[in-house]
N, C-alpha and C positions, 0 to 999 in steps of 0.2 A: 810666615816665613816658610822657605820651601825646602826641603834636603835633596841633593842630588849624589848618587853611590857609584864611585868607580871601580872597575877591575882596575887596580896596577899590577905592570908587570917586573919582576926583576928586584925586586925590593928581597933586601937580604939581613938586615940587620935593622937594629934601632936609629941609627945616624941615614938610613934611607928613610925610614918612618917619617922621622923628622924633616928632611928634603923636602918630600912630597906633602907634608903638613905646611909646609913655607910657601912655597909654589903656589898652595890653596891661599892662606890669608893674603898672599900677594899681590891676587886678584881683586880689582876694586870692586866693590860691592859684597863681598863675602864677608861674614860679620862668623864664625866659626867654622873650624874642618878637627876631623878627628882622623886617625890612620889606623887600622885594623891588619897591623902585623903579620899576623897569624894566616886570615882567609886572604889578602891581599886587597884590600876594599879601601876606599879610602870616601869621608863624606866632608862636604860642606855644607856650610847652611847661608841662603841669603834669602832676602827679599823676592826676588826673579830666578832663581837657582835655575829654572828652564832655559833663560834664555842666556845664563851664563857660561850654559853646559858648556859650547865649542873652545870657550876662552879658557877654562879650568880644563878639559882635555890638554889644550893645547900647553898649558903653564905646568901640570906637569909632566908632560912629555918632553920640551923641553928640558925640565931638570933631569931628562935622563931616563925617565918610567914611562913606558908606553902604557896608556891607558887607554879604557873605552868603557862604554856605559857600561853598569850592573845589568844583566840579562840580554848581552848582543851575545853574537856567536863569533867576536873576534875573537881570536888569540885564548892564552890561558894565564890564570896572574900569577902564576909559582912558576915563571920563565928566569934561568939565570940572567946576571947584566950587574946592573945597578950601581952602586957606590963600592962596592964590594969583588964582585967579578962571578961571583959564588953560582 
């Protein structure tokens, strides 16, 4: 099984945590995600987690979180937004 780690952006509370925790298991193929509050990281775990990446980018960016892999040079993940506004 593979782990794949995102920067999320905008994430401001525990009820985003959770969004973006959803967004992950919503994705077929992904068998667990965890969300790391704090540093803005967010992981899931699947089978092919590599060739998942585009589809978990894309599910929780839609719910709201722009993300992008752990070690690109987009963005920063402590950007306001999110469920919150903060």
């Amino acid at each position: 099984m593979e782990q794949i780690e995102l920067n999320v952006a905008g994430m401001t509370c525990g009820g985003c945590a959770s969004r973006v925790k959803q967004a992950l298991l919503d994705v077929p193929g992904v068998h667990s995600a965890e969300v790391d509050l704090t540093n803005g990281v967010a992981r899931a775990r699947a089978d092919n987690a590599r060739a998942l990446q585009p589809a978990l980018i894309q599910a929780v960016t839609e719910a709201g979180y722009p993300a992008t892999p752990v070690g690109s040079s987009a963005g920063s993940p402590r950007t306001g937004g999110g469920c919150c506004g903060h």
